[in-house]
KEKE-327948 format. One record per atom (N, C-alpha, C): x, y, z. Coordinates in steps of 0.05 Angstrom, whole numbers, padded with zeros to 5 digits, always signed. Each point is the difference from the previous one (the first is absolute). Example, Ala and Ser with C-alpha at 12.3 -4.5 7.8 and 13.67 -1.06 7.14 Angstrom:
<rs>
+00264-00114+00156 -00018+00024+00000 +00018+00024+00000 -00007+00021-00014 +00016+00024+00001 -00015+00022+00014 
</rs>
This chain:
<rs>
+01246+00920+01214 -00016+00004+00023 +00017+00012+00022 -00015+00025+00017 +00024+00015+00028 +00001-00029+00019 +00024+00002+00010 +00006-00009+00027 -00024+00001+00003 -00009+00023+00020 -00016-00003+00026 -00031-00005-00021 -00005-00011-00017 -00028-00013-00001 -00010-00023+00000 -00025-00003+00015 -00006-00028+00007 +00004-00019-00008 +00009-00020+00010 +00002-00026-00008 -00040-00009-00010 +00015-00022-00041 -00032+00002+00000 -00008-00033-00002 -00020-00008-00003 -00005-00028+00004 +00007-00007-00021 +00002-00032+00003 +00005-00015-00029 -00029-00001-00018 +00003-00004-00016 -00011-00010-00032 -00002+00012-00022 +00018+00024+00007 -00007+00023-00009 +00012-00016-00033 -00004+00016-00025 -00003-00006-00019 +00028-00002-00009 +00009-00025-00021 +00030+00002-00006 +00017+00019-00002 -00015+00022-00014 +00014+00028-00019 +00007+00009+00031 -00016-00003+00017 +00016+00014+00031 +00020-00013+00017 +00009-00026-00007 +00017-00015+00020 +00024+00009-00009 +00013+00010-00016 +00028+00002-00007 +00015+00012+00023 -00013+00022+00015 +00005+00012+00017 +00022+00029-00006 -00014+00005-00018 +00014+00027-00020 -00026+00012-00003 -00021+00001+00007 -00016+00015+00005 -00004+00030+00002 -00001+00020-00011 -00005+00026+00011 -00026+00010-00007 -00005+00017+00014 -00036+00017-00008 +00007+00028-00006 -00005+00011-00021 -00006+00020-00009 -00027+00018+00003 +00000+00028+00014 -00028-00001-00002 +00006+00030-00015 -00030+00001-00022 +00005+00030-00017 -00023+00010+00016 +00014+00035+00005 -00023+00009+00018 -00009+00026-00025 -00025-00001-00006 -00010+00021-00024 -00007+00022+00020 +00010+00020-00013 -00005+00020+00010 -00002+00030-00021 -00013-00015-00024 +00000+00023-00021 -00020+00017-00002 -00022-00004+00015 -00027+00008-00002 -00001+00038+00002 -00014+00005-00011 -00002+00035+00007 -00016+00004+00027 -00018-00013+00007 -00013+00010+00025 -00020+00024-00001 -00001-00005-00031 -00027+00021-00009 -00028+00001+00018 -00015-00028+00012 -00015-00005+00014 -00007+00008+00027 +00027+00005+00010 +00010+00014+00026 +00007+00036+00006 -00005+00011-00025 -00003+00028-00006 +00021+00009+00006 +00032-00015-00005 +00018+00015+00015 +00023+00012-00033 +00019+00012+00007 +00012+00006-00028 +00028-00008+00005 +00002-00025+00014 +00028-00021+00002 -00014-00026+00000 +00015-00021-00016 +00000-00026-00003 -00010-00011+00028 -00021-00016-00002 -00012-00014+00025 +00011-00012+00016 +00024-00015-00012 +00019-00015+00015 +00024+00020+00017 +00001+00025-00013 +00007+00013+00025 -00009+00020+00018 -00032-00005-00001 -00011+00011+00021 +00007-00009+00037 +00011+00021+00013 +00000-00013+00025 -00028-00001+00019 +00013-00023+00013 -00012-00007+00024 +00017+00001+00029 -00015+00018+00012 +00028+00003+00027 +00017+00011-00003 +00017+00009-00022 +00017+00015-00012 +00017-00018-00018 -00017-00023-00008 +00020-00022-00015 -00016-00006-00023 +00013+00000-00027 -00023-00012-00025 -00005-00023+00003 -00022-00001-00018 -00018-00028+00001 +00020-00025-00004 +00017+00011-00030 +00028-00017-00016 +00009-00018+00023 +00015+00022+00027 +00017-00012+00018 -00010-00013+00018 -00022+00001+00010 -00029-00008+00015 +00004-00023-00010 -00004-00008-00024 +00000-00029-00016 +00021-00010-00004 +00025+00012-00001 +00024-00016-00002 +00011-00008+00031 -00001+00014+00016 -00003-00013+00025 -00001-00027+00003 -00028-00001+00000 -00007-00027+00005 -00001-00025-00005 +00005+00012-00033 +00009-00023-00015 +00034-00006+00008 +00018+00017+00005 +00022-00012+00012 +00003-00006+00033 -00020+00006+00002 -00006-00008+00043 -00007-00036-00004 -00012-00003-00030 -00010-00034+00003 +00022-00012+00002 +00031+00004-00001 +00013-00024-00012 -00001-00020-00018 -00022+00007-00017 +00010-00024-00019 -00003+00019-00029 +00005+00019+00003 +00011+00021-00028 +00029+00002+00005 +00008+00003-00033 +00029+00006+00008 +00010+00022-00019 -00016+00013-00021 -00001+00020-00006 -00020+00020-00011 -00007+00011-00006 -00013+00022-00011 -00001+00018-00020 -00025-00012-00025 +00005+00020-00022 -00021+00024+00000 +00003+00030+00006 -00029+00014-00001 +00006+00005-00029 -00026+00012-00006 -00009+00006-00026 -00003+00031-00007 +00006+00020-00005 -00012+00026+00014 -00002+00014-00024 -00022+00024+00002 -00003+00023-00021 +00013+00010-00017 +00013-00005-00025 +00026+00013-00018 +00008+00024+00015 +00023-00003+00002 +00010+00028+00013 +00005-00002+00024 -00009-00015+00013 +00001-00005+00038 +00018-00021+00011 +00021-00010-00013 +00011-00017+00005 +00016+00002+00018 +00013+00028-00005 +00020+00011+00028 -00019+00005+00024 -00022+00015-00004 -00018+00008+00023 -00002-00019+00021 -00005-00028-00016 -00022-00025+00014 +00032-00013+00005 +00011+00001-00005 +00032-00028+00012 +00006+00017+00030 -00002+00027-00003 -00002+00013+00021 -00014-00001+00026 -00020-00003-00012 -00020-00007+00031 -00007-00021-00006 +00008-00028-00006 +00004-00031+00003 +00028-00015-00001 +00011+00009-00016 +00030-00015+00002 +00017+00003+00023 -00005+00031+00005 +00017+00019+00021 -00010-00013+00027 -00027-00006-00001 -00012+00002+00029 +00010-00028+00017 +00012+00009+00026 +00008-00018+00016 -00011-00022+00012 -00032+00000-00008 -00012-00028+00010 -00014-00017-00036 +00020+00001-00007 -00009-00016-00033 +00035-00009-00001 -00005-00017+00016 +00022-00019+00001 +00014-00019-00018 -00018+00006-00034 +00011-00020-00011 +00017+00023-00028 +00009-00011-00019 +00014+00009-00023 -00039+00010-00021 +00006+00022-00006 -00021+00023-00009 +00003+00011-00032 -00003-00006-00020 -00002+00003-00023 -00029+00026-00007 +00003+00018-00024 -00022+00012-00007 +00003+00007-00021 -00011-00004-00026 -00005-00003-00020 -00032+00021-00007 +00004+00009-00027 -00027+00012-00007 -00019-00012-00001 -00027+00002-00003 -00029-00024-00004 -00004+00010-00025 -00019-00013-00009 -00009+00008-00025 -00025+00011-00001 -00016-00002-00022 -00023+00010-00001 -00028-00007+00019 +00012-00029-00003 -00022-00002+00025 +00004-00027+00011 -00013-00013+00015 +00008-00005+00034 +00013-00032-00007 -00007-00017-00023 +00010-00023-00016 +00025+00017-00016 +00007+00007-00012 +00026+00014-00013 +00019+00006+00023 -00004+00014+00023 +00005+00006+00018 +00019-00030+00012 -00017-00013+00007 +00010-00033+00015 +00020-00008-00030 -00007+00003-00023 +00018-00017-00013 +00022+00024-00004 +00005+00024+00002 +00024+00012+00009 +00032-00015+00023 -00026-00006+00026 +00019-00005+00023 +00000-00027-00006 -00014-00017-00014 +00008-00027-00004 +00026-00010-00012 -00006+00027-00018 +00027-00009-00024 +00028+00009+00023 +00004+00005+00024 +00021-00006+00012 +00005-00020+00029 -00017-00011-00011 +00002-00025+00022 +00022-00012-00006 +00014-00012+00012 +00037-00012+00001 -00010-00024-00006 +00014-00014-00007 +00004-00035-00006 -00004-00014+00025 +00002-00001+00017 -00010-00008+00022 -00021+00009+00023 -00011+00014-00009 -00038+00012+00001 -00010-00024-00018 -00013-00014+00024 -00015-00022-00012 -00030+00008+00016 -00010+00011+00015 -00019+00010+00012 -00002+00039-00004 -00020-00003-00007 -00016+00029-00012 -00033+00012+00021 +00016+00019+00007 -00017+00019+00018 -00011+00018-00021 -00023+00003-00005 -00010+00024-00003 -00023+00026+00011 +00014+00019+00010 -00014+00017+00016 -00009+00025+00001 -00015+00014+00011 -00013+00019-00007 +00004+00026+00021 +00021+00015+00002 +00008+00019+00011 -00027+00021+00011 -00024-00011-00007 -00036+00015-00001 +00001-00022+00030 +00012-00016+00005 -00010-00020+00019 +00022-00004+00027 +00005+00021+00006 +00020+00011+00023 +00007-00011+00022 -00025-00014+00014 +00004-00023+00027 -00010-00017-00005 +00008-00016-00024 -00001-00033-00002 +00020+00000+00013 -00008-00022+00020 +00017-00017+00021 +00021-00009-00006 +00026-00007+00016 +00020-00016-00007 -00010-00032-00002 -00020+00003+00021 -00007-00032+00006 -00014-00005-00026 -00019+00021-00008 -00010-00010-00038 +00017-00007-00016 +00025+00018-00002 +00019-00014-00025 +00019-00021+00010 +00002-00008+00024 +00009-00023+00004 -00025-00025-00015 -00012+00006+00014 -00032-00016-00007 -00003-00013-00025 -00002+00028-00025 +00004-00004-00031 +00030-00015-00002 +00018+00003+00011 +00024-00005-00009 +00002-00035+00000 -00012-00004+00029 -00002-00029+00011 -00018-00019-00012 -00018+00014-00022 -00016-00015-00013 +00010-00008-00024 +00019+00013-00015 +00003+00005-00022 +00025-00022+00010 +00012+00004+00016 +00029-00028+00010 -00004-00034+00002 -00032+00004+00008 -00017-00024-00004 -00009-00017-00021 +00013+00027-00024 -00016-00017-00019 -00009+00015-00024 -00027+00017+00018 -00021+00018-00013 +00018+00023-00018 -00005-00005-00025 +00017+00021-00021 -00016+00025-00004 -00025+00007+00013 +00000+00025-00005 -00026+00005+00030 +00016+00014+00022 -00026+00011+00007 -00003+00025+00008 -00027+00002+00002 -00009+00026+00013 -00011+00003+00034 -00003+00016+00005 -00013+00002+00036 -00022+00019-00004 -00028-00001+00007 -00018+00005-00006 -00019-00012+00028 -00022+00019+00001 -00021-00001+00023 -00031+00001-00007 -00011-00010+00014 -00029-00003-00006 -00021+00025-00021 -00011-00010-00014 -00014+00031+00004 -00017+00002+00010 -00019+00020+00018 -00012+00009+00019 -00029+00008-00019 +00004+00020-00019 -00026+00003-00016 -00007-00023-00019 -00033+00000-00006 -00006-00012-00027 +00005+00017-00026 +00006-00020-00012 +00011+00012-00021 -00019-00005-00034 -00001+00008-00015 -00019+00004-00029 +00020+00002-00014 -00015-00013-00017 +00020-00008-00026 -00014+00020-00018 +00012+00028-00018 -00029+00017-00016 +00012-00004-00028 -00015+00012-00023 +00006-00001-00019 +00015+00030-00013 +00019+00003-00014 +00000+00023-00012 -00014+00014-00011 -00022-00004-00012 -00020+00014-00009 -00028+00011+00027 +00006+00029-00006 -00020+00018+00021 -00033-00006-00017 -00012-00004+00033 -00030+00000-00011 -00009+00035-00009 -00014+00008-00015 -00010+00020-00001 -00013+00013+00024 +00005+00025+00004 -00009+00008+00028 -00032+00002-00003 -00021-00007+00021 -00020+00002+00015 -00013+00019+00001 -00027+00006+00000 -00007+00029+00004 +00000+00005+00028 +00002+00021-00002 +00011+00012+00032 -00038+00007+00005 -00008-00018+00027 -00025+00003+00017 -00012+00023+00010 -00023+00014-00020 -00009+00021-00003 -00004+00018+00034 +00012+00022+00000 +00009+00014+00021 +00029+00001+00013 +00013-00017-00010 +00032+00003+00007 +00018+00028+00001 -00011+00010-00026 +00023+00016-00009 +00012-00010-00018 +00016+00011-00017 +00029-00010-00016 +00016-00006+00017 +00010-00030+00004 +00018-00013+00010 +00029+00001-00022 -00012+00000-00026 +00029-00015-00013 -00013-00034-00012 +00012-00012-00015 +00002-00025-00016 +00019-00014+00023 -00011-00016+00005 +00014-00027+00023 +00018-00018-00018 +00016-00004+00001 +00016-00025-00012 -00010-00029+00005 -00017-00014-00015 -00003-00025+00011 +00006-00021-00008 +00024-00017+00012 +00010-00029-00011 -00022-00032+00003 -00005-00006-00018 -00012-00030-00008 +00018-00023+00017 -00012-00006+00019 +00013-00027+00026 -00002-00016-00027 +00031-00022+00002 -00015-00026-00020 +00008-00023+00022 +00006+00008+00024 +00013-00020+00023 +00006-00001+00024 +00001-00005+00016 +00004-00007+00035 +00018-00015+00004 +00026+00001+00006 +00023-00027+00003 -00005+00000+00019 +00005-00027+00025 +00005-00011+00019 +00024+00010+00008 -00013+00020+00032 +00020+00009+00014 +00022-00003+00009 -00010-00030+00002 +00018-00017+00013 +00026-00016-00010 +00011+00011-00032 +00007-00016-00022 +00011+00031-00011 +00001+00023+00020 +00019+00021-00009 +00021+00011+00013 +00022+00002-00003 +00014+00016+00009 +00009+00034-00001 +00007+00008+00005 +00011+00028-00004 +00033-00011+00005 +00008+00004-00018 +00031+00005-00013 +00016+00017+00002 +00028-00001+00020 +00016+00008+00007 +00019+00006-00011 +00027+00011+00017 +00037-00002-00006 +00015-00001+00024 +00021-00019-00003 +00007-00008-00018 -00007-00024-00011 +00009-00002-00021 -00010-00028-00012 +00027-00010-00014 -00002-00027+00002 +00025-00013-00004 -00001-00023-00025 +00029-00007-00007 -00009-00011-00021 +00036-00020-00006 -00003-00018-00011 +00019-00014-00017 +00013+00023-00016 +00022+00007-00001 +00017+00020-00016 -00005-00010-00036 +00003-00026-00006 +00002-00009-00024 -00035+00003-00012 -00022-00003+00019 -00019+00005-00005 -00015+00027-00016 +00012+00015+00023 -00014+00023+00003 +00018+00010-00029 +00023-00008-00004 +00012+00014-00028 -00017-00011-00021 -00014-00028+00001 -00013-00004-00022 -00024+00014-00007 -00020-00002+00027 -00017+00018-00004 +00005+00034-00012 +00020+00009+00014 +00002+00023-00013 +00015+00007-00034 +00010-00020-00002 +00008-00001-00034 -00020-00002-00015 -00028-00024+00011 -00019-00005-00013 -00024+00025-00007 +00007+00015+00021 -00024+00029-00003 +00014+00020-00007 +00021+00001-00003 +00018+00025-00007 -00015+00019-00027 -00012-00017-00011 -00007+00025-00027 -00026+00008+00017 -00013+00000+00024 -00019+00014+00001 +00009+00009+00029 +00016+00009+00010 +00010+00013+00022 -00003+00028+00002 -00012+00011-00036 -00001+00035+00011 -00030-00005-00002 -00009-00009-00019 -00028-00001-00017 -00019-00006+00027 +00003-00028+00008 -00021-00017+00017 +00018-00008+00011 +00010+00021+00028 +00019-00030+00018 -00010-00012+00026 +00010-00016+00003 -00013-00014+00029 +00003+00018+00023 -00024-00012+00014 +00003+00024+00028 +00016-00015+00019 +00002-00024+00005 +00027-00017+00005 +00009-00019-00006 +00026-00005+00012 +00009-00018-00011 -00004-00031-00002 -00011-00007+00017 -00024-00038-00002 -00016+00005-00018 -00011+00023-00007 -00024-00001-00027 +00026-00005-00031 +00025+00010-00003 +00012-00002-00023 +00009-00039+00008 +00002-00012+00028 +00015-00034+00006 -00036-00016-00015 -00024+00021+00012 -00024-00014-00006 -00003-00006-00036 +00008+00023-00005 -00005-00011-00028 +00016-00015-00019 +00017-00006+00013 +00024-00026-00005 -00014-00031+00002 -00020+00002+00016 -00019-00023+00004 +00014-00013+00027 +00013+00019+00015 +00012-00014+00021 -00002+00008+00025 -00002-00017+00023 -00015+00009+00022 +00016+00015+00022 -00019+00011+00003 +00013+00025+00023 -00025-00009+00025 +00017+00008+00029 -00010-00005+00022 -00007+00020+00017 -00023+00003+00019 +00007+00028+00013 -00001-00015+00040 +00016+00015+00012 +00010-00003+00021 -00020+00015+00016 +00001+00000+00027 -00013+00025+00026 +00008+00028-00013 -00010+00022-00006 +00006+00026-00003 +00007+00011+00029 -00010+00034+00005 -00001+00008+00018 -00010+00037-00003 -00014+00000+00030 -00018+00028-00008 +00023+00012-00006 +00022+00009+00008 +00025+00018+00010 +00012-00001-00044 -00010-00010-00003 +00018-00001-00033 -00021+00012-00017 -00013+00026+00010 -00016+00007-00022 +00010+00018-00014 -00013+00008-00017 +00007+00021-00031 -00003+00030+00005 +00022+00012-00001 -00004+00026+00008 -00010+00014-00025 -00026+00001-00008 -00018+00015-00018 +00002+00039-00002 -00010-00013+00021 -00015+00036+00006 +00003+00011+00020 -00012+00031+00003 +00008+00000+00037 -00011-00016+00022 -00026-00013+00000 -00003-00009+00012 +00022-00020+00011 +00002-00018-00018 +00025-00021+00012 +00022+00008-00004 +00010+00023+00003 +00024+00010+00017 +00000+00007+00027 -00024-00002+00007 -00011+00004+00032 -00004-00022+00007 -00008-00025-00002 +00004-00020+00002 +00022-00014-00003 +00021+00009-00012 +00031-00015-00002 +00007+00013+00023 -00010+00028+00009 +00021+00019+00021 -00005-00021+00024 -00031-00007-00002 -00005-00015+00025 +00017-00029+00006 +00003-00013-00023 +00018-00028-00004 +00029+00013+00017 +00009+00019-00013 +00035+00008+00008 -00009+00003+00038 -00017+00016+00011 +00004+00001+00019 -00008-00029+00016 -00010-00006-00011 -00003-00032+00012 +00024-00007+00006 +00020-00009-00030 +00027-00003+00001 +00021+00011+00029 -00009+00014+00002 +00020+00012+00012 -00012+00003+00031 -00021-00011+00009 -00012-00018+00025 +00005-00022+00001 +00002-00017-00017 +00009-00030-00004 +00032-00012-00021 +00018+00007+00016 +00023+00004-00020 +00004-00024-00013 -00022-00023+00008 +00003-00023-00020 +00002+00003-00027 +00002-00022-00016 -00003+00001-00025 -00019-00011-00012 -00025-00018+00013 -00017-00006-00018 -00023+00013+00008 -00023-00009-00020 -00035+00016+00001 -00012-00028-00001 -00019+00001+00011 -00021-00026+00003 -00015-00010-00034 +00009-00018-00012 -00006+00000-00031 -00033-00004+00005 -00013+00001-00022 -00020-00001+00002 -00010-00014-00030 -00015-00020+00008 -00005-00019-00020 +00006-00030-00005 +00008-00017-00011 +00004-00024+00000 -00021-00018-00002 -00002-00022+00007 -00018-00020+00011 -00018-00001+00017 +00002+00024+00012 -00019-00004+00017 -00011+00032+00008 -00003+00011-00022 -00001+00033+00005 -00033-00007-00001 -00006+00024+00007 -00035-00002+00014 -00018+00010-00034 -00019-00017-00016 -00005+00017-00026 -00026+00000+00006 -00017-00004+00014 -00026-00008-00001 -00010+00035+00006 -00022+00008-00004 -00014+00015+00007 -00004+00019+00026 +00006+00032+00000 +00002+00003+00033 -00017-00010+00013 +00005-00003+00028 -00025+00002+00007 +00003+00017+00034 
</rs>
């Protein structure tokens, strides 16, 4: 654990009292960024004149309670990406980068496999998710010191959501005078979940070091085939419980262009408010009922 990170409360779980503690966090950053129409790796698309990668390593070393950093990056980009994250003068901690693999589970068990012997806490993060807060990965970090061996940070969801079937209904006749429209795609509802009983799922997400290796040994033969989209779904199917914490708007997924206009808006926030946290959103008492 750095010097300068918070002092944390007691009860936290045995495997944490020794006080040899360190947190590892792997930041993935292998993705092509096909979605985003650009013809460089998404993670080093800038923002401001800074990539997403360093955007995200930032912060995660602004929390104090990381103490190093494994990225994951595109075969071939290893020198590129240590460059604009290892080099950069506000990623204050020791910076590792390693290739990813095929895909975004292969990837995490790349930077896993160099976690040190004393990485007993496991960050894993998503270089797509640029201004997650320092105060978030303190947050995840502080939960996981408590006790909780695997969590996530996650926020309300806002829409209703349908549960459909894979199988398309046959298209409809199109209502005499239309025109040719085209064949509509139409999915069979088999469900309505309770709004109130969903999250939307974040990064970083944290985990027991010894855990998260089991889970990922246990799914390893389907990591190219069928791999998890993260990492609590490979701790979930272990039969073991994972927790999710306050999320926050500021930690969303840089998709498309649209939400690269929306991250631009987050950075300039940043840099009106030189704090380090975003108002989480969710918990116990997040609002699920119906607008009105």
């Amino acid at each position: 654990m750095r010097d300068d990170a918070p002092a944390w409360t007691a009860g936290a779980s045995s495997f944490m009292q020794s006080g040899l503690v360190t947190t590892i966090a792997i930041l993935t950053a292998a993705g092509s960024g096909t979605r985003l129409g650009r013809d460089i790796p998404k993670a080093l698309v800038e923002i401001d004149g800074v990539p997403l990668v360093t955007h995200a390593a930032r912060r995660l070393a602004a929390s104090g309670v990381v103490d190093s950093i494994v990225v994951t990056c595109p075969p071939g980009l290893a020198s590129v990406v240590a460059d604009v994250v290892a080099r950069d003068a506000l990623v204050g901690v020791p910076v590792r980068v390693v290739d990813g693999g095929a895909t975004r589970q292969a990837s995490v068990a790349a930077g896993l496999a160099l976690a040190g012997p004393d990485d007993d806490v496991v960050l894993v993060h998503d270089a797509a998710r640029p201004f997650a807060s320092a105060a978030l990965v303190r947050r995840v970090v502080s939960a996981v010191r408590d006790g909780h061996r695997a969590v996530v940070p996650g926020v309300p969801v806002v829409d209703t959501i349908k549960t459909v079937t894979d199988a398309d209904l046959p298209p409809a006749p199109a209502p005499s005078g239309t025109g040719a429209m085209g064949a509509v795609v139409a999915e069979p509802v088999i469900s309505t979940p309770q709004r109130a009983q969903l999250r939307a799922v974040q990064t970083p997400q944290g985990f027991d070091r010894a855990l998260l290796e089991r889970a990922h040994d246990a799914a390893a033969h389907r990591a190219v085939d069928a791999p998890a989209t993260d990492d609590a779904g490979l701790v979930e199917a272990l039969g073991e419980r994972v927790v999710v914490v306050a999320g926050e708007d500021a930690a969303l997924k840089v998709t498309t262009e649209r939400d690269l206009v929306l991250a631009t808006l987050y950075a300039r926030q940043a840099e009106k408010d030189p704090g380090d946290g975003a108002r989480p959103v969710g918990g116990a008492h997040a609002r699920s009922g119906a607008d009105r």
